[in-house]
N, C-alpha and C positions, 0 to 999 in steps of 0.2 A: 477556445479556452482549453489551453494543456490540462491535464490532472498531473501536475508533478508539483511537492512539496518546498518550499521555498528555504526551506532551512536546512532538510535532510538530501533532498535531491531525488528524495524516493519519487518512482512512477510506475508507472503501468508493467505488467509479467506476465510472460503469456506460458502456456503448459498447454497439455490435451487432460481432456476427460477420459475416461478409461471402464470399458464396461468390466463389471466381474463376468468371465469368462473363461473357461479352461482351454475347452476344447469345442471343436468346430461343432458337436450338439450341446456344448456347455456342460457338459458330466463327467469333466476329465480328458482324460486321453492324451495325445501326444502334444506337444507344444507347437504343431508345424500351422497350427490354425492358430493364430493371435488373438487377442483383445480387439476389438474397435478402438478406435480413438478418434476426437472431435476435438477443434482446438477452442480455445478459451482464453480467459483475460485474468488477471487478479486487477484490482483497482485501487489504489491509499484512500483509505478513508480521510478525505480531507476538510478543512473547517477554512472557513476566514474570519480572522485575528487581528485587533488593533495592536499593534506593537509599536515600543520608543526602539529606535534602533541611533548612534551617535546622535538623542537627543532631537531626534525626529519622527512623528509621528505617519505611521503607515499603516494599509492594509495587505497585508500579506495571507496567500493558500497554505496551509501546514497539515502536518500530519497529526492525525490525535495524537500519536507515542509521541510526538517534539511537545505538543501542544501540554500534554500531563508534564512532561518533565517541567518545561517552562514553570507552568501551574503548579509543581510541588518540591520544584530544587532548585528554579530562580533562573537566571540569563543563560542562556548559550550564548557564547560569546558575547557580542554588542547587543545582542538583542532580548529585551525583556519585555513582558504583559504589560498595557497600557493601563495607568489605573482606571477605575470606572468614576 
C-alpha cells in the first residue's frame, strides 16, 4: 500500500534529524566537529474518501489539506465528496 495522495500527489520526504550540538563537547567551540545526523521520514497524513468523480463513485487515499479543501470550497476538478 503506497502512502501517496491521490489527488495532490503528495508522498513520503525524507531529511535527517539533527542533534543540538556545537561542538565536539557540545559547549561551542569550532565548527569542525558537526551535529549528528539520523535520517528520517515525513509521511501525508492520509484518510480514505468516498468521492463522485465524472459521475462515478470511488474510494480514493487523500491528503487531509485536499480532504479540507474538498470539505470547505467544493470540487477539485472532477472530483467531489460523496454525499452521505
Amino acid at each position: 500500500m503506497s502512502r501517496v495522495c491521490d489527488l495532490t500527489g503528495k508522498k513520503k520526504s525524507f531529511g535527517h534529524n539533527m542533534k543540538h550540538r556545537r561542538g565536539s563537547s557540545g559547549g561551542g567551540g569550532k565548527w569542525r566537529f558537526k551535529a549528528q545526523k539520523t535520517n528520517r521520514e515525513w509521511v501525508p497524513n492520509l484518510r480514505k474518501v468516498k468521492v463522485v468523480e465524472d459521475g462515478v463513485n470511488k474510494t480514493i487515499k487523500v491528503s487531509m489539506k485536499a480532504y479540507k479543501t474538498l470539505k470547505n470550497k467544493g470540487p477539485i476538478g472532477s472530483v467531489k465528496l460523496a454525499s452521505i
